[in-house]
VONULO-341532 format. One record per atom (N, C-alpha, C): x, y, z; residue in three letters. Coordinates in steps of 0.001 Angstrom, whole numbers, padded with zeros to 6 digits, always signed. Layout:
BEGIN
XYZAla;...
//
This chain:
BEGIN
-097529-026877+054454Unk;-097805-028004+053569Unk;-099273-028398+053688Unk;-099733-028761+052285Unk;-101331-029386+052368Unk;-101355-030596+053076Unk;-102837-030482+053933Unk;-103047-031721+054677Unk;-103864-032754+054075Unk;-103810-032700+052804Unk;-104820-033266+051426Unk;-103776-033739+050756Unk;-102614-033077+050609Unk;-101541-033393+049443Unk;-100492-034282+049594Unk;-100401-035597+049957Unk;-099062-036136+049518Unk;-097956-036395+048518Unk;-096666-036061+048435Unk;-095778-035921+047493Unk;-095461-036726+047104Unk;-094557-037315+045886Unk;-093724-037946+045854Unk;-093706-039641+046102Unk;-095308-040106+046326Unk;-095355-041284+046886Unk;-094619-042430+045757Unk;-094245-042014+045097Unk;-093519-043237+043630Unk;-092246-043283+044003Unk;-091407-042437+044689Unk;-090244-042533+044864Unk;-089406-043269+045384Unk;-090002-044194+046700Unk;-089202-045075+047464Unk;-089212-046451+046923Unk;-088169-047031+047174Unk;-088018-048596+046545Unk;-089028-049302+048182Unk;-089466-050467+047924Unk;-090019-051544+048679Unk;-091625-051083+049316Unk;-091948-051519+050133Unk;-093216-051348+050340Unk;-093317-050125+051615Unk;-094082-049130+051225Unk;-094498-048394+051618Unk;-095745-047842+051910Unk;-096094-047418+053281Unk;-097715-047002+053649Unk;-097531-045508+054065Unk;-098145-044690+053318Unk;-098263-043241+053254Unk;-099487-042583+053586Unk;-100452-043104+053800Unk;-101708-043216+054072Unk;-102815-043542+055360Unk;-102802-043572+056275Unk;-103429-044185+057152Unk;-104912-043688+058076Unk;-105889-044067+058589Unk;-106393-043310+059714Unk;-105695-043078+060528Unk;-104981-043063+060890Unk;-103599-042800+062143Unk;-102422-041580+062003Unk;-102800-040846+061007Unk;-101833-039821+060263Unk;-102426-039389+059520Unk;-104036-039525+059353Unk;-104536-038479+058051Unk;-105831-038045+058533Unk;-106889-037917+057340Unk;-108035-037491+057463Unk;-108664-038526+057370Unk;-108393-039806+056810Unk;-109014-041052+056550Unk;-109336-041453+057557Unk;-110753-042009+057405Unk;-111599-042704+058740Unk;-111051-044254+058886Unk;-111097-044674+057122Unk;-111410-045973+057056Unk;-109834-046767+056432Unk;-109588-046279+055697Unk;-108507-046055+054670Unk;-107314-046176+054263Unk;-106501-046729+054120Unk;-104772-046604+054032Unk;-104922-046977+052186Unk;-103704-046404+052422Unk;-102575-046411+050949Unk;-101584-046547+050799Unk;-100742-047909+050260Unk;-099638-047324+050383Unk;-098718-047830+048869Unk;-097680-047914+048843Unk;-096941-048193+047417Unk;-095723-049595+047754Unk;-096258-050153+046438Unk;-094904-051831+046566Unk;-094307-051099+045382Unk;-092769-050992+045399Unk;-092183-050593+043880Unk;-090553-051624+044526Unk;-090713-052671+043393Unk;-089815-053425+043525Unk;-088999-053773+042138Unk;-087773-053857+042302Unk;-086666-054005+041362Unk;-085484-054744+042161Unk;-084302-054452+041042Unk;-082690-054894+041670Unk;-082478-054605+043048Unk;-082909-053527+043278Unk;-082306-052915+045055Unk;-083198-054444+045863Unk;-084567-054619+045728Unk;-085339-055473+046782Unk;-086304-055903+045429Unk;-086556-057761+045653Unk;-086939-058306+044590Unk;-088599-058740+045328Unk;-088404-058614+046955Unk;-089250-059598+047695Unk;-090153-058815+048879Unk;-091242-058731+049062Unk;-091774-058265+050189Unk;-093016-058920+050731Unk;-092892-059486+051976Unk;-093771-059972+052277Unk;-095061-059345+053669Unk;-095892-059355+053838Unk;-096681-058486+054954Unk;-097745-058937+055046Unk;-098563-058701+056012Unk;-099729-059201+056500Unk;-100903-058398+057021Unk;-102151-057691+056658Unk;-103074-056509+057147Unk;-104059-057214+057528Unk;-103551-057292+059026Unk;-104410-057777+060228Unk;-105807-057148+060314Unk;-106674-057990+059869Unk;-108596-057402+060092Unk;-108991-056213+058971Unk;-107591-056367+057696Unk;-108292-055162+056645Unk;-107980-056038+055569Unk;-109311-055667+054773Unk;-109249-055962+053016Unk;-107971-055421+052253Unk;-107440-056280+051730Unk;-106923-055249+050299Unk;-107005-055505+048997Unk;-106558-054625+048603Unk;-106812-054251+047320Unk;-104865-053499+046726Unk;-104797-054793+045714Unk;-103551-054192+044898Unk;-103474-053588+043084Unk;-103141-052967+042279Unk;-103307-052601+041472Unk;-102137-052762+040878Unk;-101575-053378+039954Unk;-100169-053064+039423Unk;-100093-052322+038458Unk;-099325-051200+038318Unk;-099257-050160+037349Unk;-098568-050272+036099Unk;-097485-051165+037081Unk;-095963-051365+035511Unk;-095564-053054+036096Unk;-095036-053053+034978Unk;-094045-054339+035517Unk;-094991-055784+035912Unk;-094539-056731+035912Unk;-094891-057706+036470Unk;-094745-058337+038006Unk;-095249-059536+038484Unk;-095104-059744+039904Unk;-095801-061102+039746Unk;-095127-061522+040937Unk;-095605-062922+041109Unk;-096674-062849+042761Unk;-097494-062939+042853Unk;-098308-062058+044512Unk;-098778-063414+044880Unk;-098271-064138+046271Unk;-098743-065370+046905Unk;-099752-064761+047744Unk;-100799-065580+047797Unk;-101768-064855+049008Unk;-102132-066723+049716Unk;-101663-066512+050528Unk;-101921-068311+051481Unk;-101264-069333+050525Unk;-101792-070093+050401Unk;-101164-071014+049331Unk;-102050-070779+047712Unk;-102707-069505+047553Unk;-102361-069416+045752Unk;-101476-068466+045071Unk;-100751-068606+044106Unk;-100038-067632+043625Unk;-100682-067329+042165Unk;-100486-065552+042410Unk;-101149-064854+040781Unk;-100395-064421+040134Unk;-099910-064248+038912Unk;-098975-063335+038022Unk;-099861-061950+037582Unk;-099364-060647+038204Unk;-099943-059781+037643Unk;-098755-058966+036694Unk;-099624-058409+035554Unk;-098949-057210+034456Unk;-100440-056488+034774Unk;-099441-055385+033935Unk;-099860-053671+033683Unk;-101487-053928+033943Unk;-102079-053361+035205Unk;-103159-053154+034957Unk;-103881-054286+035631Unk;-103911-055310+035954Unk;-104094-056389+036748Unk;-104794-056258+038254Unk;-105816-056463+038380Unk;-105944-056194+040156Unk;-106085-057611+040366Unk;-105831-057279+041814Unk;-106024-058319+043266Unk;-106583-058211+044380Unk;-107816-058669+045202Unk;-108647-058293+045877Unk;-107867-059700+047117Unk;-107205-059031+048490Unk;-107114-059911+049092Unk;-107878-060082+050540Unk;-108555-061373+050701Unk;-108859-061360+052348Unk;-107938-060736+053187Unk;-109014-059775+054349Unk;-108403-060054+055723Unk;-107402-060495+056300Unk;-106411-060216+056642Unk;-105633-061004+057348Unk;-104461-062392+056997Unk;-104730-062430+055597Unk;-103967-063161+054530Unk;-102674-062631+054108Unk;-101615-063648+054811Unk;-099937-063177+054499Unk;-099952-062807+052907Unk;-098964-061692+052536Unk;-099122-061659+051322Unk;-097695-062007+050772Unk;-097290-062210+049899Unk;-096061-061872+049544Unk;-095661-061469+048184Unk;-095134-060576+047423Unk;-095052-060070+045985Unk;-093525-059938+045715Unk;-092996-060600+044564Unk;-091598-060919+043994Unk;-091824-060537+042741Unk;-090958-060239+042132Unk;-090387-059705+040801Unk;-089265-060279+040339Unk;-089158-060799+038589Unk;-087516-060827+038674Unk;-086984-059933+037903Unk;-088031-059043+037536Unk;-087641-057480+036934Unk;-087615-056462+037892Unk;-088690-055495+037571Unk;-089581-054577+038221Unk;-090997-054724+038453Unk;-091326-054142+039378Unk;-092916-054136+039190Unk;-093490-052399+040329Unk;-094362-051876+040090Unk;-095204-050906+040896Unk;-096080-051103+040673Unk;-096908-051618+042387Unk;-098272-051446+042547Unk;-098509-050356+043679Unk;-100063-050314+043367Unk;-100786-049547+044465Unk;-101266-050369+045499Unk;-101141-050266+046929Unk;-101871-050886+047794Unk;-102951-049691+048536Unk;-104075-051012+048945Unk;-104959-049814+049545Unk;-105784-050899+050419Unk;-106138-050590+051673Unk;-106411-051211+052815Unk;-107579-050639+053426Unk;-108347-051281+053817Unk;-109480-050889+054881Unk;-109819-051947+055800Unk;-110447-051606+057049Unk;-110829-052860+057882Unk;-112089-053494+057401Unk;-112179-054252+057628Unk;-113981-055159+057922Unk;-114427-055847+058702Unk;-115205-056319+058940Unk;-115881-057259+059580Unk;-116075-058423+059251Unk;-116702-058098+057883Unk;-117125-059653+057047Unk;-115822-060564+056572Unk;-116257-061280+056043Unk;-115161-062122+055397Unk;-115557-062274+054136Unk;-114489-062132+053219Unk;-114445-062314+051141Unk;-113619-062653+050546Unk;-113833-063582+050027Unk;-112897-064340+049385Unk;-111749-063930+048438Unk;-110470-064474+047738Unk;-109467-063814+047431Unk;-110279-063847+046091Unk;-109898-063148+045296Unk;-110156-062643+043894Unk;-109012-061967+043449Unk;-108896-062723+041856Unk;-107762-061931+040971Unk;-108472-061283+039910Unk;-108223-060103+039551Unk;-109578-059645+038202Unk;-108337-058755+037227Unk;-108038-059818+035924Unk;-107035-059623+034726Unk;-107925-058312+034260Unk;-106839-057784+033430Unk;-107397-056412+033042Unk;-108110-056803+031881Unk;-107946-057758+031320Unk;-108685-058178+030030Unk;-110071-058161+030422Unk;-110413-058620+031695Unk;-111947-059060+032112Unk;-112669-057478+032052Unk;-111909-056522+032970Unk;-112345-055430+032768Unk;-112717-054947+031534Unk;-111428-055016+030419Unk;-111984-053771+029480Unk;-112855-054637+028420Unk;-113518-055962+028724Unk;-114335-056678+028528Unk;-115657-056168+028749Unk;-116067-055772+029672Unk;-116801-055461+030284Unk;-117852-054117+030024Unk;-118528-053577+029447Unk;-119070-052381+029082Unk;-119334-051648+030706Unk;-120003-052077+031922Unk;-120115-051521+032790Unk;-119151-051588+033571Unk;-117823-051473+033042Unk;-116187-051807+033939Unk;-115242-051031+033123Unk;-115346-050346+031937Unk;-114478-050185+030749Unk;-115280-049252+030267Unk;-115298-047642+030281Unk;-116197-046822+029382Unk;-115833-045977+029430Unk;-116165-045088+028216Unk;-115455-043327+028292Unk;-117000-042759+028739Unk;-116525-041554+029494Unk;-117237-040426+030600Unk;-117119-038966+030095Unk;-117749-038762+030093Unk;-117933-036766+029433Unk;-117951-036459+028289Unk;-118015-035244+027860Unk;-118194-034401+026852Unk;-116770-033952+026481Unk;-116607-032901+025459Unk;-115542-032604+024568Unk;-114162-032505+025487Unk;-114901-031395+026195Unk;-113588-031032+027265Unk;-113474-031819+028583Unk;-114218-032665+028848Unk;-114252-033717+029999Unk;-113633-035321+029717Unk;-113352-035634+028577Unk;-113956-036720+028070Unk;-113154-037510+028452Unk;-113092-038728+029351Unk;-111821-039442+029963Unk;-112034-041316+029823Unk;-111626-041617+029942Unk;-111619-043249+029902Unk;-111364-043750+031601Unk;-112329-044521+031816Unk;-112497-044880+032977Unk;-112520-046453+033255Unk;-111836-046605+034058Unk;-111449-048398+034519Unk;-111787-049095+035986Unk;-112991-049490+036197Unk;-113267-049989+037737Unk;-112682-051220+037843Unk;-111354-051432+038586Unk;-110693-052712+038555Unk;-111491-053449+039909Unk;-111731-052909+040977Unk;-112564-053607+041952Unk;-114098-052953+042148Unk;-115037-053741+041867Unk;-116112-052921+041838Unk;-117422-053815+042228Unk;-118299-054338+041266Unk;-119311-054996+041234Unk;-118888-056048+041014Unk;-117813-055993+040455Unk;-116916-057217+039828Unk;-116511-058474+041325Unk;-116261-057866+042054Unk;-115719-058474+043301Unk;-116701-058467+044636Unk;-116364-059366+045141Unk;-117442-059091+046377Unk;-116483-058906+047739Unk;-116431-057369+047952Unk;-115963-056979+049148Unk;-116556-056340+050748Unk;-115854-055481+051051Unk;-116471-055016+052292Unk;-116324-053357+051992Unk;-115350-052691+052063Unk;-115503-051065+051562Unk;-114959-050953+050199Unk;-113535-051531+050282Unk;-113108-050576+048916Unk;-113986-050825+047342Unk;-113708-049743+046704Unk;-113630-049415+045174Unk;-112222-049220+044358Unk;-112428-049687+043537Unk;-110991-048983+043393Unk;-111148-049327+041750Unk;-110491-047983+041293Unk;-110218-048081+039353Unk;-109380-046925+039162Unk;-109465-046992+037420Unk;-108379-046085+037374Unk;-108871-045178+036170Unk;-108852-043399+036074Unk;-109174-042875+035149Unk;-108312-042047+034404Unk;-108132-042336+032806Unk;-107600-041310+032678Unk;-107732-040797+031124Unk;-107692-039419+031424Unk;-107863-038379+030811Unk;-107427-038105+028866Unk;-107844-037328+028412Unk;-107540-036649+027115Unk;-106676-035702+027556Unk;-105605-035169+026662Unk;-104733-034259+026823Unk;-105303-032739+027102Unk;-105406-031800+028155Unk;-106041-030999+028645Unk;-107226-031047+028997Unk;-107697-032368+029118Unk;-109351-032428+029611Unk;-109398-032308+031421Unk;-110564-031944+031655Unk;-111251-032255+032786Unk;-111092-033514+033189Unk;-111404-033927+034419Unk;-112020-035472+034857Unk;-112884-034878+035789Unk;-113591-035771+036400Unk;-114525-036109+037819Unk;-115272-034820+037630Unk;-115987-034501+036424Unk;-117175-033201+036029Unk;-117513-033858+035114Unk;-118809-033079+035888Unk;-119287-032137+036753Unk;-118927-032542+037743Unk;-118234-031311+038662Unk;-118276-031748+040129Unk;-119199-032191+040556Unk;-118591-033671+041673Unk;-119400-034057+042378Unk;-118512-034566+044039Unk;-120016-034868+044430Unk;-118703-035743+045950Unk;-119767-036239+046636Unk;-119256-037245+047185Unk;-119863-038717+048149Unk;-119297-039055+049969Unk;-119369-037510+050735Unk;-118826-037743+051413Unk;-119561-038423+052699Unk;-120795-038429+052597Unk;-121632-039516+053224Unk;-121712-040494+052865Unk;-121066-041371+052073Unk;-121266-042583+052132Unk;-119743-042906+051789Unk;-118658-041926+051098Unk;-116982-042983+050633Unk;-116530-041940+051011Unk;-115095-042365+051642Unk;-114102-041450+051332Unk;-112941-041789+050183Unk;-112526-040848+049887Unk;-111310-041150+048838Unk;-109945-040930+048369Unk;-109264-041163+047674Unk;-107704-040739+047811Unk;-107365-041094+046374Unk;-107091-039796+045412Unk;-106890-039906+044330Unk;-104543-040093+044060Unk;-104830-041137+043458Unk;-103075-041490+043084Unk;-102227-040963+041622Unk;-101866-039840+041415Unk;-101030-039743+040044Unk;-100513-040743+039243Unk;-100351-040889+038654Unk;-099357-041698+038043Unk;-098954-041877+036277Unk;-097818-041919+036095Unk;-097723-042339+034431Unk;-097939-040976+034118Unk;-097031-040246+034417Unk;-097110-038613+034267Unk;-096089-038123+034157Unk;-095264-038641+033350Unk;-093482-038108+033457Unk;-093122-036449+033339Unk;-092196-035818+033735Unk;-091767-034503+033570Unk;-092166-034028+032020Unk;-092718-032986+032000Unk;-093150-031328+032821Unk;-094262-031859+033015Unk;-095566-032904+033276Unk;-096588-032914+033189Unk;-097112-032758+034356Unk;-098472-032154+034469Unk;-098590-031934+036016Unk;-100281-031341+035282Unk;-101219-031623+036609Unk;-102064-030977+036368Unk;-103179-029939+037578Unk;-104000-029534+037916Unk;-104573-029242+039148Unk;-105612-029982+039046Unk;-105647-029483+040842Unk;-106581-030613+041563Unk;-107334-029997+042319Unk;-109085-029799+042313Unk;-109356-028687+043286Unk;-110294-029541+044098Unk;-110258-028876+045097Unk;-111282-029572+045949Unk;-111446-028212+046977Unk;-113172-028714+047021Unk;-113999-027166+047891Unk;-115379-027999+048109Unk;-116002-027356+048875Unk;-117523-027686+049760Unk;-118438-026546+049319Unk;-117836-025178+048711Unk;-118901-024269+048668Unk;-118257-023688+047571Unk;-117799-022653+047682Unk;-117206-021369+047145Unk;-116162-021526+046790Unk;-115343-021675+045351Unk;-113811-021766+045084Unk;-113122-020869+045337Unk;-111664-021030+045802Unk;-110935-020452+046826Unk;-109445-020768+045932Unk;-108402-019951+045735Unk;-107176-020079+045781Unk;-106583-021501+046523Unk;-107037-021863+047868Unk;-106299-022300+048805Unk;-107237-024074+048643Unk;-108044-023794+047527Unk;-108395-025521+047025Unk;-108286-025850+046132Unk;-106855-025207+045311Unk;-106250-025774+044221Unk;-104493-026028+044587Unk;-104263-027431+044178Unk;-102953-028276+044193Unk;-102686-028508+043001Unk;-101528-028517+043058Unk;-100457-028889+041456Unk;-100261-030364+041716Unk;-100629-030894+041032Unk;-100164-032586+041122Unk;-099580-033207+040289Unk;-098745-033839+040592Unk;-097468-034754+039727Unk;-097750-036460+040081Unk;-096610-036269+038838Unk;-096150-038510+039174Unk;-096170-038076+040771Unk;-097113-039763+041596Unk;-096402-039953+042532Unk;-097556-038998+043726Unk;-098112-037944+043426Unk;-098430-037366+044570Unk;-100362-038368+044538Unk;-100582-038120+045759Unk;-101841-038344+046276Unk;-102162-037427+046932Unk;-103706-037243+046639Unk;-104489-036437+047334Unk;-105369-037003+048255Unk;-105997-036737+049214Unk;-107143-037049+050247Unk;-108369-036388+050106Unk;-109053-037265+049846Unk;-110690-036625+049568Unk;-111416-037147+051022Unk;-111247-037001+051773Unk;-112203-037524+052838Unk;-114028-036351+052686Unk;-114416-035534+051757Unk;-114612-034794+051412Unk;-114756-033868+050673Unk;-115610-033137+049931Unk;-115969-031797+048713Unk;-115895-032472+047289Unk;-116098-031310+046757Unk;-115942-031434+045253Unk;-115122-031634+044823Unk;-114417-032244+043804Unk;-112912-032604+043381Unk;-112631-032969+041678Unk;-112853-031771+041113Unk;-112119-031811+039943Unk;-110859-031801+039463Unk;-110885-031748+038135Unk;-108788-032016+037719Unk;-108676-031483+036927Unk;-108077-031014+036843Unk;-107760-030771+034809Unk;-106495-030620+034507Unk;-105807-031667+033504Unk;-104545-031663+032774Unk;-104164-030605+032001Unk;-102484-030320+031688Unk;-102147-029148+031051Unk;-102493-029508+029547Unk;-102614-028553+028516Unk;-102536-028912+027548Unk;-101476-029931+027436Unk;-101126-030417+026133Unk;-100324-031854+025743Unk;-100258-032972+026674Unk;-101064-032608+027554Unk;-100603-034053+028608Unk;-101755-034653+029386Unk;-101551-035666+029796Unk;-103210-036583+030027Unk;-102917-036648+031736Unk;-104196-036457+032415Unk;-103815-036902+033583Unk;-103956-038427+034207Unk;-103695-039100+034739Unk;-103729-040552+034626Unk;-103852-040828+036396Unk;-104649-041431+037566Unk;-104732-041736+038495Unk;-105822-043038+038777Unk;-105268-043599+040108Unk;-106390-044686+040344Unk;-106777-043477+041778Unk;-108167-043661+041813Unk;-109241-043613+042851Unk;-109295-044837+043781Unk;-109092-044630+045259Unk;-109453-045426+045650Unk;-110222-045074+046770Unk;-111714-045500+046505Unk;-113188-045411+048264Unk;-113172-046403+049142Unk;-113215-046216+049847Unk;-113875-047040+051053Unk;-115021-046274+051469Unk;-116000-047060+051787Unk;-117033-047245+052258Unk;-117321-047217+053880Unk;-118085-045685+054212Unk;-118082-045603+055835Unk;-118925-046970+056180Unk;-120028-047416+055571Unk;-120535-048435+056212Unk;-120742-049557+055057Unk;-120087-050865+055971Unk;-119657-052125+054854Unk;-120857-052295+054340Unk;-120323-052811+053215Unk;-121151-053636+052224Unk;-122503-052200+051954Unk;-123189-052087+052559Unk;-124116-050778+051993Unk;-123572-049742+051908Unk;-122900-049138+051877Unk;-122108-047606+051223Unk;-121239-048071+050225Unk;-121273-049296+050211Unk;-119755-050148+048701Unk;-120352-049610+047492Unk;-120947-048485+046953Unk;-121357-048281+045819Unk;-121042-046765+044500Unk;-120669-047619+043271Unk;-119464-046613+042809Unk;-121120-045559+041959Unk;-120848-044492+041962Unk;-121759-043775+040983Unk;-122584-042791+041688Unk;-122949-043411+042929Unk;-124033-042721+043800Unk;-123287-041169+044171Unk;-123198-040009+043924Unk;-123159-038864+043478Unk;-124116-037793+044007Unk;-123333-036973+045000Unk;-123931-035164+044743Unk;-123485-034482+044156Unk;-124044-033608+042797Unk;-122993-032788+041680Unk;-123387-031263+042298Unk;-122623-030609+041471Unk;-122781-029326+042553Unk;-123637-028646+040955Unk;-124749-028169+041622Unk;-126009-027844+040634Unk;-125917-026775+039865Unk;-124519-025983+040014Unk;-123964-024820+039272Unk;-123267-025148+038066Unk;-122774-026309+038136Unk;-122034-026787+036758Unk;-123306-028072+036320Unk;-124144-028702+037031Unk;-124914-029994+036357Unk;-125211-030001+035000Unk;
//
């Protein structure tokens, strides 16, 4: 099994961490998944000395962080302090992404509606050329004032490319790309390499799987008829100065 590839992360009901420095390649980093419905309506938790960062994909939620409460839908982020009990209820469904890093500093809670984003020309923009050409969404970014993470979401034209020209930022972020909104047969590859492409740095990726970029080049490309759809999420080896989305080595064979 790939030590880059996680499966299946959409599958379990309640809150789940699949991700960690403690079980991966991640220095800085965790990931994990809230998917709540009928089985469990309620989850509450607490990430002692790390930022987070939530994303909701589907569904709605009601997310208490200390004494404020936010309503998020489709697309909605939440930037929470340090060490701030959280708690997220539904009286439907809801799936978010969680994603965690430590800090030092301290930053305040922030809610950022998706409206603000695709408001935004430097938060909301399409990226590439014919066969690249993807729509791109920075839900935590410049927008927020944090300590490592980034976090947005890109996605694709039906058989296009994303993240090309290859590039990669492994001196200053690491990263962990999330599937999602990819229902059966859709699937696309995922390569990632440092030099020379190889058989053994291409993955099939589905709903649900994550990859680990702690490292290389990392392109995608969807099958024909079908779009690939994921949030990115960086952390930053060093706070607050490595927090920066764009800064880029492309590999000078495709530039």
């Amino acid at each position: 099994m790939s030590k880059r590839l996680i499966r299946g992360t959409a599958e379990l009901q309640g809150r789940n961490i699949f991700i960690h420095p403690g079980n991966s390649s991640m220095r800085e980093m965790s990931y994990g998944r809230i998917r709540l419905g009928a089985e469990l309506r309620r989850v509450s938790f607490t990430n002692e000395g790390q930022e987070t960062g939530l994303v909701c994909l589907s569904g709605m939620a009601t997310v208490t962080v200390g004494e404020e409460r936010f309503a998020l839908q489709a697309k909605d982020s939440l930037y929470v302090s340090k060490g701030l009990p959280v708690t997220v209820e539904t009286s439907g469904e809801v799936d978010l992404v969680e994603c965690s890093a430590g800090v030092d500093g301290e930053y305040p809670v922030q809610f950022v509606p998706y409206a603000s984003v695709r408001a935004d020309e430097k938060l909301h923009f399409v990226a590439g050329n014919e066969s690249s050409k993807r729509e791109i969404n920075i839900m935590l970014g410049t927008n927020v004032k944090a300590g490592r993470l980034v976090v947005g979401v890109t996605s694709s034209l039906p058989g296009n490319w994303t993240s090309w020209p290859p590039h990669e930022h492994a001196a200053m972020l690491e990263e962990i790309y999330v599937f999602f909104d990819m229902p059966e047969p859709a699937f696309g590859l995922q390569l990632v390499y440092t030099d020379g492409i190889t058989a053994a740095d291409v993955e099939v990726v589905r709903d649900g799987d994550a990859v680990l970029l702690p490292e290389g080049y990392h392109p995608n490309v969807a099958i024909p008829g079908s779009t690939l759809n994921f949030v990115w999420i960086m952390a930053a080896h060093r706070e607050v100065v490595d927090r920066q989305w764009g800064v880029v080595t492309v590999d000078a064979r495709f530039a």
